[in-house]
N, C-alpha and C positions, 0 to 999 in steps of 0.2 A: 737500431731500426727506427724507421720514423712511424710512429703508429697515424693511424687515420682518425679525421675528430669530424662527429657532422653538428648539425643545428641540435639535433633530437639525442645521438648518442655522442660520448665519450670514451675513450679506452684506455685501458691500460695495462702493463703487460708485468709479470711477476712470476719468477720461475720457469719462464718458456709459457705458463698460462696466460690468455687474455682473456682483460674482465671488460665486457663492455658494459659502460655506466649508465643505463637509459633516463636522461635528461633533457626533456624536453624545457627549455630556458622558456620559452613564449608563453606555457601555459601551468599554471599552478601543480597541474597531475598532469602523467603522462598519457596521452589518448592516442588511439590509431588514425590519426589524421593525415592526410596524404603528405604531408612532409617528411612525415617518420616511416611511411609505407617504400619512399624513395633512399632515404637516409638507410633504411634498414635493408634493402636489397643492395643498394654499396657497399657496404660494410660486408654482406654476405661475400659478393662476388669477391673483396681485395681477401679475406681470411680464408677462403677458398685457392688462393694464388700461394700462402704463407707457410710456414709450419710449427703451426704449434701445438702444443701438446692436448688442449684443450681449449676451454671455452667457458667461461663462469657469465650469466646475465644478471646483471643486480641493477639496483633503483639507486639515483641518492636523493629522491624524494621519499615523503612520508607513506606514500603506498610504491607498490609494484608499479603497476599500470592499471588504468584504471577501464580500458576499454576501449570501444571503437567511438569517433566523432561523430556522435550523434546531431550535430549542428548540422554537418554534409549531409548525413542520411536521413533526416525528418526534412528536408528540399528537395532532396530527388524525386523525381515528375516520371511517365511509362518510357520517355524517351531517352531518360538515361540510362536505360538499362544494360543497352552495350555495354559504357562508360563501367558502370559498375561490376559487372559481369567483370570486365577484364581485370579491374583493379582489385576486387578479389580472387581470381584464380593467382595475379601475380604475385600477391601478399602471401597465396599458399606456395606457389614455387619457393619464394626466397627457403620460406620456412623449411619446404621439403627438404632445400640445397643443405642447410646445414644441418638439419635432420640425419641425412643421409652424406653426411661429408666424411664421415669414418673415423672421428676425434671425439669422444667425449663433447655433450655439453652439458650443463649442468645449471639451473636457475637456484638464484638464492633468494625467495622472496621475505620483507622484513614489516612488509605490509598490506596492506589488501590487492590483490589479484582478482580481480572478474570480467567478465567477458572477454575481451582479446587480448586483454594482459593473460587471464589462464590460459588461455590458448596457445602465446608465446610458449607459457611455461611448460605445457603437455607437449609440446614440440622438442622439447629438451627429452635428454633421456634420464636424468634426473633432478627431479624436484626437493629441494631443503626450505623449511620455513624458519624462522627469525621467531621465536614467541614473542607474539604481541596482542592481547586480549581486545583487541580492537582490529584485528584483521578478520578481513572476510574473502574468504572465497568458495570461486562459482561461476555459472553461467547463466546467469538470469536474462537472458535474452526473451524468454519466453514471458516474462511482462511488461516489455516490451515491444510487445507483439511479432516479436521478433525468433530468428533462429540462430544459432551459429555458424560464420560464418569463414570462420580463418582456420576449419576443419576441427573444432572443436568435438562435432558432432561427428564426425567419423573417426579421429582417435578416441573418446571416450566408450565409445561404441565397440573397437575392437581390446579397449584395457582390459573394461568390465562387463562386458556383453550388452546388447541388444537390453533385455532386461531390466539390467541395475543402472546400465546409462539413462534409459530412461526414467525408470521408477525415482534414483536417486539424484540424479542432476537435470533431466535435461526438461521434462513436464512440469516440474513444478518453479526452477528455477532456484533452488535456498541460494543463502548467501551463508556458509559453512563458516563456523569457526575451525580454528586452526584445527586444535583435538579431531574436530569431526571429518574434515578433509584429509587428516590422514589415516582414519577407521577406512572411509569410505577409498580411497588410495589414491586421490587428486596430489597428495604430499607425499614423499616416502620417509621424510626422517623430519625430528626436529632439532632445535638447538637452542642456548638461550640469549647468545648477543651475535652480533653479527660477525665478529671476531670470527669467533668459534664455526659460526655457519660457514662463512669462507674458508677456513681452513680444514672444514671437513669437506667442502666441495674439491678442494685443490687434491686432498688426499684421495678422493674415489676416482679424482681423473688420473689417479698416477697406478691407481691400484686395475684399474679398466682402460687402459690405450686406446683400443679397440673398442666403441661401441655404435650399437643398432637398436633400436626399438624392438622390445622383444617380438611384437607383432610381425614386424617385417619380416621374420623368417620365414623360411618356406614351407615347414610344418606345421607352424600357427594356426592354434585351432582358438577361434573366440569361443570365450567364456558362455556356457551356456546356452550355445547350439546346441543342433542335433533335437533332438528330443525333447526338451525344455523350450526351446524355441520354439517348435510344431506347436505345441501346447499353450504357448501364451500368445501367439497369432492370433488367433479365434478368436481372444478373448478382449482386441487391441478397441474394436468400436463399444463394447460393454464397460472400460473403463476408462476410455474417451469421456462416453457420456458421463458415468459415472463423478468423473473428476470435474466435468465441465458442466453439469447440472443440467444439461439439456440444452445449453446454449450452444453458438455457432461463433468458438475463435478459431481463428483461419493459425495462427502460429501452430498449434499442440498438434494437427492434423499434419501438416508440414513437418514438425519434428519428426513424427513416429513414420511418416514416409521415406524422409530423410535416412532414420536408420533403420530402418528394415533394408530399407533399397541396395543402400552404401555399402550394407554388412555382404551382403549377398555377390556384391560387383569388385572386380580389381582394383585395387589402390587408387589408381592412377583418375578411372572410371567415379569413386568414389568422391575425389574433390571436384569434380565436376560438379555430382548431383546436389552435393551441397551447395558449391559457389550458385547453382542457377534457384536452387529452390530459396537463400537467401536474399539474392537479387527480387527474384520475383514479389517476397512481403514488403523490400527497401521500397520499389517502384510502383508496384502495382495495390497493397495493402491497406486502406484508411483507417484500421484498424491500428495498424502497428506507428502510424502517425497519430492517431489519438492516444494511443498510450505511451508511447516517447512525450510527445506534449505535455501530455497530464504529469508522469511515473519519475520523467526527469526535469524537462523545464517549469513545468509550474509546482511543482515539488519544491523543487529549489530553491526559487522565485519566496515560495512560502515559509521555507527553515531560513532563508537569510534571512528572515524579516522584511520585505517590503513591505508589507503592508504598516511598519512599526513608523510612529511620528518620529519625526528628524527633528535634532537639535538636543535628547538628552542621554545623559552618560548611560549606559550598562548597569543595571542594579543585579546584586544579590538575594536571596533570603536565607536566613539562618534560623530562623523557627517562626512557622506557620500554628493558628487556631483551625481546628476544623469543628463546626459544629454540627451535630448529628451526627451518630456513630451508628449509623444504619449500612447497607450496604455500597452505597456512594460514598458517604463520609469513610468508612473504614478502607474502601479501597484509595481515594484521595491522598490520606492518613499514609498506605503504603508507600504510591507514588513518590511522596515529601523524602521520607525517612528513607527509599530505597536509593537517593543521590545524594544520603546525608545532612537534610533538611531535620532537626528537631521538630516534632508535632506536638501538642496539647490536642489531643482528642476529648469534646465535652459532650457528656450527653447528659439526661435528666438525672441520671444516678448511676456510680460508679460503676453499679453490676451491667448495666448498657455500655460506657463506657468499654469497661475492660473484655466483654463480648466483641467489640467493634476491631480490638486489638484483638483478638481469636483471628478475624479474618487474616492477619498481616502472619501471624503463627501458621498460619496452614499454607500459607503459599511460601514461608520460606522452606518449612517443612518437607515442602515436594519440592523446591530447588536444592535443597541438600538432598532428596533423596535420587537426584538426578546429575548429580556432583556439579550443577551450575554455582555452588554458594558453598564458601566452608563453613566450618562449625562455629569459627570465629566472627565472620562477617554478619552471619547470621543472628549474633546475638547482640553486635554492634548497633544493626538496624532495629530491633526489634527495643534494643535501650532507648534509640531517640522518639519513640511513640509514648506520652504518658498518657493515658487515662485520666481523664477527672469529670468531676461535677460541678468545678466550681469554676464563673467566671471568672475569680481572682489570677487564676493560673495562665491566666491571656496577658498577663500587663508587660509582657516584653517581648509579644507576638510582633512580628513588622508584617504581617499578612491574617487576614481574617478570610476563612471559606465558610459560608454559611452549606449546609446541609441535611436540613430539616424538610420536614413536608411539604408541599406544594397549596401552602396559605400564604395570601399575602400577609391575614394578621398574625402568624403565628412567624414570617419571619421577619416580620416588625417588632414584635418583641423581642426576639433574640436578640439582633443585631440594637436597640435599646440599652439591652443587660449590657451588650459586650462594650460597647462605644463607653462606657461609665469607665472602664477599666484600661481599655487598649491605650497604648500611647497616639499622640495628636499625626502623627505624621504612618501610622498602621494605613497600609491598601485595602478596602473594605470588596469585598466579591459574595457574589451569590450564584450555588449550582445551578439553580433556578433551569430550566426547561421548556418553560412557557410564557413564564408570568413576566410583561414587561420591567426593564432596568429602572427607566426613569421612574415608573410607580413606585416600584419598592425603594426606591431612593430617597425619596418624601420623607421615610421613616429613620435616615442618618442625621447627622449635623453636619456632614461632609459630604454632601452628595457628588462632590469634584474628585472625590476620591473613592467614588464606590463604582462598581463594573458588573458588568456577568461575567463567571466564568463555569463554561456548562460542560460537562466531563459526558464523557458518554459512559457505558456499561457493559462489560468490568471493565473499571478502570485500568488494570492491571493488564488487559489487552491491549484494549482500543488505543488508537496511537494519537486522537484528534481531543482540541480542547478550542470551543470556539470561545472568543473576546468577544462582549455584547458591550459597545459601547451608549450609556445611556445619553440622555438629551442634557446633561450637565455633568456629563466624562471629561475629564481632563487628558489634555494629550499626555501629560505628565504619567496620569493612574494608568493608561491604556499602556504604554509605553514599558510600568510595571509588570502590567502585568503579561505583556508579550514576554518580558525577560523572563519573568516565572513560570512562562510554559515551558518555555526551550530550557532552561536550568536543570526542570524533571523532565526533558526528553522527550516532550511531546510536540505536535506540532500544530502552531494554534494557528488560526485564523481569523480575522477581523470582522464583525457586520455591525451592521448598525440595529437598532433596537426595532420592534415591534411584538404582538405576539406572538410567539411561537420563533422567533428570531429566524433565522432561516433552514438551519436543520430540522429542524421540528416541525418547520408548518412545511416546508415542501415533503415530508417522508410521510406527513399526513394525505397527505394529497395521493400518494399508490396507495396507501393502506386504505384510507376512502373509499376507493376505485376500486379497488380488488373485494373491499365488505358487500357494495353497493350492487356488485353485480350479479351478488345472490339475489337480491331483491327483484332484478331482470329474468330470473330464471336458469342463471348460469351454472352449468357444473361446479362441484368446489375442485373437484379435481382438474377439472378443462381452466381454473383459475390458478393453481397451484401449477400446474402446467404452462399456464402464459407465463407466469412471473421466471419459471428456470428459465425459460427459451427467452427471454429478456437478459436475463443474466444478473438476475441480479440475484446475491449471495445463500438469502433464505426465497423461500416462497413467502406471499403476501398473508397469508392466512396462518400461516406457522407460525411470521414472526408478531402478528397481533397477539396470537396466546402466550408470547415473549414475553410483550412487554403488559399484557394484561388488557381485558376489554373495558376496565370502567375507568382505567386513564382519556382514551379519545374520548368517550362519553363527557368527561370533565371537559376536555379542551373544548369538543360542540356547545355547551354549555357555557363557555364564557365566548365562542363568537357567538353565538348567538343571539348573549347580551349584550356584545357589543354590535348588534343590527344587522348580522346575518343570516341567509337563511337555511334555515334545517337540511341537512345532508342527508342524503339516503341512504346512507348506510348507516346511520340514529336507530333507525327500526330496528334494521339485522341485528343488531347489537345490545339494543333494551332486550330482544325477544332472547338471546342466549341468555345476557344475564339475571331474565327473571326466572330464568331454568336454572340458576345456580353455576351457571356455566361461565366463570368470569377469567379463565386463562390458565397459563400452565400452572403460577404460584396457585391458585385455586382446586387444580386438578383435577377439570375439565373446562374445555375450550372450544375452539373450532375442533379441537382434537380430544381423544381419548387419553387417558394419561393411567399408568401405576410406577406408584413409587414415583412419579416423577418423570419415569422417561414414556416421551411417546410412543401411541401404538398405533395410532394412524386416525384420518377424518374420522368426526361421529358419523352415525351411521343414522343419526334424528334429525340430520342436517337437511338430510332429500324429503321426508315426510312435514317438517316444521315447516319450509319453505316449498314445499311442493314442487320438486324438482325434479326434471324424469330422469330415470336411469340409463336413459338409452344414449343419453348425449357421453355417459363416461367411455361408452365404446371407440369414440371417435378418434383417429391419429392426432386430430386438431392442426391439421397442416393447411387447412383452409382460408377463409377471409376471415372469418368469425375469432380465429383464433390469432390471427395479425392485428384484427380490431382491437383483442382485447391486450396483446402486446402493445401495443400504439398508445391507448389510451392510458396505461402506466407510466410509457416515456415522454411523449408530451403532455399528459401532464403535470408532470415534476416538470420539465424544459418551460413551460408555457410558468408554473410559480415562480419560478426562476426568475424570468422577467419581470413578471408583477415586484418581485423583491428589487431588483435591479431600479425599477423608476418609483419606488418606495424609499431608497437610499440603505434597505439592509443590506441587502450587498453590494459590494463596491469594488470587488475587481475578479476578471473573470480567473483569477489563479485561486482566488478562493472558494470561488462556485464549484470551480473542478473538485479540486483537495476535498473541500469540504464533504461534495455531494456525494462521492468516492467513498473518502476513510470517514467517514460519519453516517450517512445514511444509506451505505452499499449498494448508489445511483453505479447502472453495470461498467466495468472498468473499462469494456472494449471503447464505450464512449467517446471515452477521455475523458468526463463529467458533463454534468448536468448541462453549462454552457457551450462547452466541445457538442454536444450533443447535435445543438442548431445549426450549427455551423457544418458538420460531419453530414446528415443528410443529403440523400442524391437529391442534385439541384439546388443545393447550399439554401440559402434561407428562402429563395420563390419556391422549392420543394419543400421546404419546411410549414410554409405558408398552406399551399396549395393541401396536403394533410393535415393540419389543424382544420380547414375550411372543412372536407369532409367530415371529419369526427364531430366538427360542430352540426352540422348538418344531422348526423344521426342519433349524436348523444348530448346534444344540449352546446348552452351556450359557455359553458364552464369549460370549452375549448377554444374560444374565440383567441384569433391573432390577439397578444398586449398592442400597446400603444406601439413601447420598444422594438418591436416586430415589424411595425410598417413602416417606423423610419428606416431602419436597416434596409428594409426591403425594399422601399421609396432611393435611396443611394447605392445597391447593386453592390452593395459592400458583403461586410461578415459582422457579426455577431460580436468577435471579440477586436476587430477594427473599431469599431466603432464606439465599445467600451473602452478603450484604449485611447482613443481621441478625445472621447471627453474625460480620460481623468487627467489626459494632460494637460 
């Protein structure tokens, strides 16, 4: 028999089974791109004419599939919407066709599967994974701004109900480890090489001739109807909000209509409402184009390293110094030792010191008690961490992380001690937060080899690590030390120096805004309320008592000195903390605190500042409560630009990234940059709201420079960034 070979798949046939090889030769991973949408309904209709026994789909790349072409679907316009309407319902026919061809099919995945690769695979009537501690699956469409689309959302929906589809895959989106995709029942078996995984598929197809999606029969009751169903109804818009903090993303509302709807309608009926409520975010969404933008292309754009200078090799590091074994330093400390990096942790005395390695103790401690870590690995990591007090212990460091207090002279002496001892060719870095690169550079004898590198908090979370390049960085040291973020799995981003580099002075800029408005008279709660419906991760006022109120008080303090003038939210902020009220570590803040965990606003908030009560009644769905959303987002978008014709930032995939996974600028955006751009009316709308808000609340709204040339060329925000770095 002559089998069939297209562009995208290969076949092959063994035992009367055929294995199709999904191979797409053109592009690294295999993606749902209209080549394979056509390749893969051939293939359907010629094995539909054949007879064999079954049906095996495998990869011979490093993952399954990796998804749908998000290249085609972040350019679809309202008027593709036919176009795409069709071309997904016809993606779900093929799939039904063999679905429902009455042969076994059976997926063997050996590596990651998400979005319309699982979706293949839930198509099949049995799923087998390949152990591989680096596979992921899922259907993360929904950060994406997106839905599923290839009837993800309607089989997940009749496997595991209404319910668990949502609760567990479709709202939040994970990207499952293997283990946990088959707890959750995305996988039904595993295996440990691929051998074995095919010849245990080959066997289920000889052991089941005959199969059907157990759904498809005619007695098929979904999981968790009836009664459990009635009951979580009710409660779908309280955990909307819930989930969604009071903001407005148009995907989570779509999903949950999606499967309410689908669960309730006939099959047939059911890929409908999916294929059009898919369509509808592809075409009609700016949302779900600012987060493809951001989530995958300027993601990407960022882990490959763009922003890295051209022309030097790939370096390593095999042991890092960190100095300060506070809670940065010791999370740092983890990072290092968690990919295998040897640490030197120093602090002023070993009892600090071996403290600092406590924190790395307790977070393996709850990954073993979570079975992510064995017992072995765990004590691996926890050997490359030394403790000391002595800078002798640095003299075969090839990377120095300073992480002491927020003094210039105090990390002018460290890095003094350390340089005596470090070898000549060690990367000198500073966690630093605020305090420009180039000043504290003054205090090396290598300043061509010294950077920031500013870790956010916990370490141990946060996935971002911004590169401060100072005013005598070498492309050489930057270049270092981009390889040293990506080596711990972080992903860094590039700016250029100033104070406050660019995370710090723009997240200063909401927090500002958000303090300052008590000072107007504003509710804390009608504040705490603008900042959800923005979207952004905390509210403004919670996460001041985060990071503490006599940190900004510091940073006012040094613009200050450097010729700026006093912010109004200085006052709000003297007057807590002469009340004793300096944040959550303090325990008490904007907020009440025992033991630590919050209890809600004080209640000395409205009498200190003379605030009426009557304003907390309000829905806040007014102007007053858009104003005070507006004035958060432009003005972070409006710093943005000042940093931009400043030279701290330099490309708008960093602004997104950064302003995103660093300062929790709201993701529907697409970041801080995306943001200008995304406004109805593209940047003359962006303009024409700045000019209001300038109008009412000062000139600390005013269009940038950057703004009117944009605006003066009828272009976009990130054209125009884009043209001049080339």
């Amino acid at each position: 028999m002559q089998l069939l070979q297209t562009e995208t798949i290969q076949s092959a046939l063994t035992e009367g089974v055929l294995t199709l090889i999904l191979n797409d030769e053109k592009q690294s991973a295999n993606t749902m791109r209209a080549q394979f949408v056509q390749d893969y309904g051939q293939m359907v209709s010629w094995i539909l004419t054949q007879e064999f026994a079954g049906v095996i789909l495998t990869s011979a790349k490093s993952s399954f599939f990796a998804g749908g072409d998000l290249k085609e679907l972040i350019s679809a316009q309202a008027k593709d919407a036919p176009q795409i309407l069709a071309s997904t319902l016809t993606l779900q026919t093929h799939m039904c066709a063999l679905e429902t061809w009455g042969k076994p099919v059976v997926a063997v995945m050996g590596g990651t599967a998400l979005g319309g690769g699982l979706e293949l695979a839930l198509a099949c009537h049995r799923r087998i994974g390949v152990a591989n501690p680096k596979a992921r699956f899922g259907l993360p469409e929904v950060t994406l701004g997106l839905l599923p689309g290839g009837g993800g959302t309607v089989r997940t929906v009749r496997m595991l109900g209404v319910v668990q589809a949502l609760m567990q895959v479709l709202l939040k989106g994970p990207q499952m480890r293997m283990d946990k995709a088959k707890t959750v029942g995305l996988i039904d078996e595993v295996h440990p090489d691929t051998e074995s995984a095919l010849s245990a598929a080959r066997a289920w197809i000889a052991a089941n001739p005959k199969s059907e999606q157990a759904w498809r029969a005619k007695r098929y009751r979904i999981p968790g109807g009836g009664k459990q169903l009635a009951q979580f109804l009710p409660a779908i818009p309280a955990t909307l909000k819930s989930q969604l903090k009071g903001a407005h993303y148009e995907a989570p509302h779509h999903i949950v209509s999606v499967a309410v709807n689908s669960a309730k309608a006939p099959i047939e009926r059911a890929w409908e409402i999916e294929a059009r409520a898919f369509t509808d975010l592809v075409c009609n969404s700016p949302q779900s184009k600012n987060m493809t933008q951001a989530f995958f292309f300027d993601l990407q754009a960022v882990n490959k390293g763009a922003s890295r200078p051209k022309g030097f090799e790939r370096s390593r590091v095999s042991k890092v110094a960190v100095l300060g074994a506070g809670m940065m330093g010791a999370g740092i400390a983890y990072a290092c030792a968690k990919v295998g990096i040897h640490v030197v942790l120093k602090d002023l005395d070993l009892a600090a010191a071996e403290k600092g390695k406590g924190y790395s103790e307790k977070l393996v401690a709850k990954a073993m008690g979570r079975k992510h870590m064995t017992e072995e690995a765990a004590a691996a990591l926890l050997d490359r961490i030394q403790p000391s007090e002595s800078y002798t212990d640095l003299a075969d460091c090839e990377l120095v992380i300073e992480a002491v207090f927020e003094s210039s002279a105090l990390k002018a002496q460290v890095f003094q001690a350390a340089q005596a001892v470090l070898p000549e060719t060690a990367l000198l870095a500073s966690n630093t937060s605020t305090l420009p690169i180039t000043g504290l550079a003054e205090s090396v004898e290598r300043p061509e080899d010294f950077v920031g590198l500013h870790f956010f908090s916990p370490v141990d979370k946060m996935p971002l690590v911004e590169i401060v390049r100072g005013a005598k960085s070498s492309d050489a040291a930057v270049a270092r030390a981009l390889d040293f973020v990506q080596q711990i799995r972080k992903t860094p981003i590039v700016v250029g120096d100033g104070r406050g580099f660019f995370t710090s002075r723009v997240i200063s800029l909401f927090l500002n805004e958000a303090v300052g408005m008590l000072g107007e008279g504003l509710s804390p709660i009608m504040i705490e309320r603008a900042g959800a419906k923005a979207g952004y991760p905390s509210p403004p006022l919670q996460l001041v008592d985060e990071l503490s109120l006599t940190l900004p008080l510091k940073i006012m303090a040094e613009y200050e000195a450097a010729g700026h003038a006093p912010h109004p939210a200085k006052a709000i902020l003297e007057a807590l903390v002469a009340k004793g009220r300096t944040g959550r570590a303090g325990g008490a803040g904007f907020y009440d605190y025992v033991d630590g965990k919050r209890q809600g606003l004080w209640s000395g908030l409205w009498e200190v500042f003379g605030l009426s009560t009557e304003q907390d009644l309000e829905e806040g769905d007014g102007a007053l409560l858009q104003d005070m959303v507006d004035r958060m987002l432009f003005g972070q978008a409006i710093g943005a630009m000042q940093c931009f014709e400043e030279g701290v930032l330099l490309t708008p995939e960093d602004a997104n990234i950064g302003s995103i996974l660093g300062i929790g600028f709201p993701a529907w955006t697409g970041g801080v940059a995306q943001f200008v751009d995304q406004v109805d009316g593209g940047i003359a709308g962006f303009a024409a709201r700045c000019a209001a808000l300038e109008t009412k609340y000062g000139e600390r709204f005013a269009l940038p420079e950057l703004g009117r040339e944009v605006l003066a060329s009828g272009g976009t925000l990130r054209g125009s960034l884009e043209a001049a770095g080339d």
